[in-house]
N, C-alpha and C positions, 0 to 999 in steps of 0.2 A: 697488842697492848703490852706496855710494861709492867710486871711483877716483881716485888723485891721481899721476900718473907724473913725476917728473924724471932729470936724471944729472949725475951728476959724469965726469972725465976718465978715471975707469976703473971705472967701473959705475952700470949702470944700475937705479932703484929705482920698485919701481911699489908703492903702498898699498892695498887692497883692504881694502871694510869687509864681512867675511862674517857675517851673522846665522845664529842656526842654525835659522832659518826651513826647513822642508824644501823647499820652493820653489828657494833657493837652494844646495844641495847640491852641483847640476849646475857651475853657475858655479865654485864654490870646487875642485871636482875640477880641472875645465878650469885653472882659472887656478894650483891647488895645483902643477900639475905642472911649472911653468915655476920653481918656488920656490925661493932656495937657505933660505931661512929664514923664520920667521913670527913675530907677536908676535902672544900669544895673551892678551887682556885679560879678567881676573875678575874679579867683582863681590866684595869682601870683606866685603861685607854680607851675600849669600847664598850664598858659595860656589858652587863647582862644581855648574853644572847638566847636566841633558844634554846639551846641547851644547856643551856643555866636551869632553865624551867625545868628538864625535863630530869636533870639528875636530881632535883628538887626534892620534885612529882614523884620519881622512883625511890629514891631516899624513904618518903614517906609512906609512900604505902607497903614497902619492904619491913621495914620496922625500924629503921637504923633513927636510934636514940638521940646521937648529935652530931653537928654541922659544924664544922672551924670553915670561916670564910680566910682564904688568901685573896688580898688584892694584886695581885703582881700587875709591873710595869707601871707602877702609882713615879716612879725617878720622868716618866714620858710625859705626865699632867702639871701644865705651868699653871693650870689655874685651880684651887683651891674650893672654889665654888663647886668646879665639876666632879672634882674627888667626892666630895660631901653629897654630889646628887649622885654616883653607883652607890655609894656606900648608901644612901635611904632606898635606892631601889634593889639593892640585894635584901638591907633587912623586909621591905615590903613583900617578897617573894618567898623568906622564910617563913613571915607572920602566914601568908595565904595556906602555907602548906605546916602551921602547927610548932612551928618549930621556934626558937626563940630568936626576934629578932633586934 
């Protein structure tokens, strides 16, 4: 996994790149719990896969306060419609797990 930590004067930022490899699982629990928040990057060409769900799932029951969704590869989607249906099925998977969507 990649790691990249700095800080500013009044907080500190560490970036972890979690696959949803289950391999790495262990690591992203360990490291989720220290979180005040996470940016959760989807593919808008495939949508939400399962481990979408799962860093959700682990999000929330770790405690981590908030979510920023990235859509990357949205430049891949010629149709407009389809952007608008991840974009409803990521907020749907935030709402399930509490989170604001």
């Amino acid at each position: 996994t990649a790691h990249v930590e700095y800080e500013t004067a009044n907080r500190h930022y560490a970036h972890v790149d979690c696959p949803g490899h289950a391999d790495y699982v262990k690591n992203m629990i360990t490291g989720a719990a220290q979180m005040d928040g996470a940016i959760l990057v989807c593919s808008a060409a495939d949508g939400p896969m399962p481990q979408t769900r799962e860093h959700i799932l682990l999000s929330s029951r770790v405690g981590v306060d908030h979510i920023v969704v990235f859509l990357n590869k949205a430049d891949m989607v010629d149709d407009e419609e389809l952007l608008e249906l991840v974009e409803m099925e990521v907020r749907e998977l935030l709402s399930e797990y509490n989170f604001p969507g």
